[in-house]
matplotlib code that plots the C-alpha trace (Angstrom):
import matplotlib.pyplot as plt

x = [11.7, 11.1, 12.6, 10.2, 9.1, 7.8, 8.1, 5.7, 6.8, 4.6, 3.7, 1.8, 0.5, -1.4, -3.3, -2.5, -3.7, -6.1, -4.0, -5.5, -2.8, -2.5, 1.1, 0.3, 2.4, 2.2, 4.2, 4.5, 6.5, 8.1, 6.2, 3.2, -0.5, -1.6, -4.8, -5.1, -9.1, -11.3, -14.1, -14.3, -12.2, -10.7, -6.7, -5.9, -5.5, -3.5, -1.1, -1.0, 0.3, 2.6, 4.7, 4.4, 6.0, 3.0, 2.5, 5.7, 5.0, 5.3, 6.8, 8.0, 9.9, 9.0, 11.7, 11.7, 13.6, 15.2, 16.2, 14.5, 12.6, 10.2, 12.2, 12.7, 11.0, 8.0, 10.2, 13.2, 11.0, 9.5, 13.2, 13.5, 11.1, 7.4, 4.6, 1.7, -1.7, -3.8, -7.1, -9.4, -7.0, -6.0, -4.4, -3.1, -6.2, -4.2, -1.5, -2.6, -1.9, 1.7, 2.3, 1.4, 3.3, 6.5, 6.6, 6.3, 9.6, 12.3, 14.3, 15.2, 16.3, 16.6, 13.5, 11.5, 8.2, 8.6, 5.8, 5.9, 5.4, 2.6, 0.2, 0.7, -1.2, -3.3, -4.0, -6.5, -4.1, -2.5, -5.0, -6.1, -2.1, -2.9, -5.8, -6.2, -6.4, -9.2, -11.3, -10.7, -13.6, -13.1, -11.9, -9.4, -8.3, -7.7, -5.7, -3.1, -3.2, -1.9, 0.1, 1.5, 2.8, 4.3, 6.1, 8.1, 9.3, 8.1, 9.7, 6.6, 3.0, 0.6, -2.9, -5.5, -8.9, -8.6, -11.8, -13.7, -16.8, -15.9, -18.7, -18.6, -17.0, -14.3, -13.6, -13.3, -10.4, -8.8, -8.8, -7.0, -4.8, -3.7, -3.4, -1.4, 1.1, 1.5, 2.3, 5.0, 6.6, 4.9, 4.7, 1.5, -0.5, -3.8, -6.4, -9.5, -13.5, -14.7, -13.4, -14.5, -12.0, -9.6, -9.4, -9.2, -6.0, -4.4, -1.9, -1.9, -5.1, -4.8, -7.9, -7.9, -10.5, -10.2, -6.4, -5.4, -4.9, -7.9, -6.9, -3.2, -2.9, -3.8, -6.4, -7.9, -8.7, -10.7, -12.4, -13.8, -14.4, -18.1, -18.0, -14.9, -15.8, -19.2, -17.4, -15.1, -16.0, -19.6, -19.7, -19.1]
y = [10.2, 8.6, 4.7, 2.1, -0.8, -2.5, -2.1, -4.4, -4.0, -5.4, -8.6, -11.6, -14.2, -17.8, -20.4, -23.2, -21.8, -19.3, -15.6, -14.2, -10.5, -8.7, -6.6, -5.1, -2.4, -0.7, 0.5, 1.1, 3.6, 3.5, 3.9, 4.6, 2.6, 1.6, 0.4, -2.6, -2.4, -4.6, -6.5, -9.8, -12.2, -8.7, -10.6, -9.1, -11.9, -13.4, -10.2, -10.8, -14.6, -13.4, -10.7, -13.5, -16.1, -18.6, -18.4, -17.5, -14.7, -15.3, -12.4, -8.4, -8.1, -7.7, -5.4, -5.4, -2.0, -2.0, -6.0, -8.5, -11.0, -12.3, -15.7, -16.5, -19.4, -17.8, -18.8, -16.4, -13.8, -13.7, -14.0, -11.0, -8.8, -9.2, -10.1, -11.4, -11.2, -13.9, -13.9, -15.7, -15.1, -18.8, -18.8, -22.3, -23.5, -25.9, -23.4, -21.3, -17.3, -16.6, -20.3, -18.4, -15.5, -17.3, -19.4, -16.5, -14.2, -13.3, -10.8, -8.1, -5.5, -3.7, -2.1, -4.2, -6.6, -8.8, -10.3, -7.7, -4.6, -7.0, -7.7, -3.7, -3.0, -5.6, -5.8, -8.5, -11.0, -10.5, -11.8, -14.7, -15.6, -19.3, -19.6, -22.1, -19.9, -21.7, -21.0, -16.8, -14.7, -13.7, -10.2, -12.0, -14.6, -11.2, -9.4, -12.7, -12.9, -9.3, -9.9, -13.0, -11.4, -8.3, -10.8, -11.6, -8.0, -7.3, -4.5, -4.6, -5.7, -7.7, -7.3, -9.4, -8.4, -8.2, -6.8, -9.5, -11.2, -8.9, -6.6, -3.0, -2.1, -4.8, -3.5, -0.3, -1.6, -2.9, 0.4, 2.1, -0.7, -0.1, 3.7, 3.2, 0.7, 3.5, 6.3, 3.9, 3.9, 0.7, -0.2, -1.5, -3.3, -3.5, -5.4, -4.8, -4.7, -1.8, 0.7, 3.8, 2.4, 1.6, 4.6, 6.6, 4.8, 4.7, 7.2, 5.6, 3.2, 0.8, -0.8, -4.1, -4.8, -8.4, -8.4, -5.2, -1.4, 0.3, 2.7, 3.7, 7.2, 8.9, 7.9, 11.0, 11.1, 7.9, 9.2, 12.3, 10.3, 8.4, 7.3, 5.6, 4.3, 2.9, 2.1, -0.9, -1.1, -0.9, 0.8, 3.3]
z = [-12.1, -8.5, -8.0, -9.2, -6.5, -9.8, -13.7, -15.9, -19.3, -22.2, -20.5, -22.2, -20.3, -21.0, -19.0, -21.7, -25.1, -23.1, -23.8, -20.5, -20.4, -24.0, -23.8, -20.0, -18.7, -15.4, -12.9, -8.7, -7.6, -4.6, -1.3, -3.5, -4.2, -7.1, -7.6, -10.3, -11.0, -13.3, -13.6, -13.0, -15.4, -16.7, -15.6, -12.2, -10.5, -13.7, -13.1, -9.4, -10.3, -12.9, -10.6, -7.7, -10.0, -10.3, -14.4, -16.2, -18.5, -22.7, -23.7, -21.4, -18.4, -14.4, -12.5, -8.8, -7.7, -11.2, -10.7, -13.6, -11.7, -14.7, -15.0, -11.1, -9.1, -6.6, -3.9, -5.1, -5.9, -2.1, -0.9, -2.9, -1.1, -2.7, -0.1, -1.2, 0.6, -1.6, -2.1, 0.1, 3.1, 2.6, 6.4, 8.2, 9.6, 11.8, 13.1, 15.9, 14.9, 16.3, 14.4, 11.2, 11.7, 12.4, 9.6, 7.3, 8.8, 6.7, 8.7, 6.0, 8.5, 11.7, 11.7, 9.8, 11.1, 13.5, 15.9, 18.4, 15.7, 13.8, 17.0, 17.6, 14.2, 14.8, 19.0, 18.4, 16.8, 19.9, 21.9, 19.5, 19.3, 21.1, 19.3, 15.8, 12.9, 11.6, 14.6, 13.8, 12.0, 8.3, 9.6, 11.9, 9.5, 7.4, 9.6, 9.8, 6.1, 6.0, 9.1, 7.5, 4.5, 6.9, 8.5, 5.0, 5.5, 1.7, 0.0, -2.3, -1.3, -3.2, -1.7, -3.7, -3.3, 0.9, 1.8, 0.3, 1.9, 5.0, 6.8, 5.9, 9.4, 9.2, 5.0, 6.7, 9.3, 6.5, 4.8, 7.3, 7.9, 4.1, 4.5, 7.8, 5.8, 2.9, 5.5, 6.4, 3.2, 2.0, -1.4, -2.4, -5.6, -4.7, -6.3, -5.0, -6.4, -3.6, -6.3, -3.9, -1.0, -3.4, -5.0, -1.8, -1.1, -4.2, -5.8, -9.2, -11.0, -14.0, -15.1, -17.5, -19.7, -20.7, -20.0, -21.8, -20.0, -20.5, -18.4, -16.4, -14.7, -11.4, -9.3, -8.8, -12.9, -12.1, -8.8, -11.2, -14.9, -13.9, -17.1, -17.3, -14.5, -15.5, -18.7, -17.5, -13.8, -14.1, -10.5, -8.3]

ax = plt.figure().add_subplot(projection="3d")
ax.plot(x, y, z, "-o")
ax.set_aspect("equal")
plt.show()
């Protein structure tokens, strides 16, 4: 068996008395995809909050690379090497671009991101670098939000939902940014509602149905099962 960026292990997590995850396992293998699909409300984001660190879980265990992270602050667990790309961009408005990048780097090692190697997969951050982050499009303020989290030099990333409210030329940047990250060796947990992109990407798939794992296997099985698609993602 290939090394594991990430093991969930029969996780249960609760907003107050709300049980929002029902005993979720899945995993991300290393330099691999996985595409975490649902409909709305169905707990991804929950599960993107739990890995992160935001919302301890009741009951399993999270392993980073084989190392139990599932009682760590969110501030150890991003020393440790998981990125996070949150949804709705949520960039410094009041920091130019190259202000948001820097804040963000933790060197992890010699050929990992740094400013240079972020503005060369994204040339137009380069020439917004001066410019407030709050005055960028959404597309832009995307690109930094990935860029951002690249700059934590993440040995796992967590992308939530990143081609939201974009045009359908900008989603498609996005795509390929993803694809170019995975040829890289990048380790990625993708949450996303454009289940044909995400699919395309992906290695693995796990779809939640009000916080349990409807489904958890290749991607391809999902790409070719229209009804289990239409079943718990009601598109395609």
């Amino acid at each position: 068996m290939g090394t594991e960026a990430l093991v969930m292990e029969g996780i249960d997590a609760l907003y107050g008395e709300s049980h929002v995850l029902h005993s979720v396992s899945l995993r991300v293998g290393a330099g691999r995809v996985l595409a975490l699909l649902g409909r709305n409300g169905a707990g991804k984001t929950t599960c993107m909050n739990t890995i992160i660190g935001f919302l301890r879980p009741r009951k399993g265990t999270l392993r980073l690379f084989g190392e139990p992270i599932e009682r760590l602050s969110p501030e150890a667990i991003s020393r440790k090497g998981v990125g996070l790309v949150p949804q709705g961009r949520r960039v410094f408005p009041t920091l130019t671009v190259r202000e948001n990048l820097a804040v963000a780097f933790q060197p992890r090692s010699s050929a990992g991101w740094t400013l240079e190697r972020v503005f060369e997969l994204f040339p137009r951050l380069r020439e917004r670098a001066h410019q407030y982050a709050g005055s960028l499009s959404g597309g832009e303020q995307q690109m930094l939000a990935i860029g951002r989290a690249l700059m934590g030099n993440p040995r796992l990333l967590l992308m939530d939902e990143p081609s939201e409210g974009l045009a359908p030329l900008i989603v498609a940047d996005v795509g390929r940014t993803i694809a170019r990250l995975k040829a890289q060796g990048q380790s990625i947990l993708l949450v996303e509602q454009n289940v044909k992109m995400a699919l395309e990407l992906a290695d693995e798939a796990v779809i939640l149905n009000t916080g349990r794992v409807a489904f958890s296997g290749p991607a391809a099985d999902v790409r070719n099962n229209h009804q289990l698609v239409t079943q718990h993602l009601g598109v395609f």
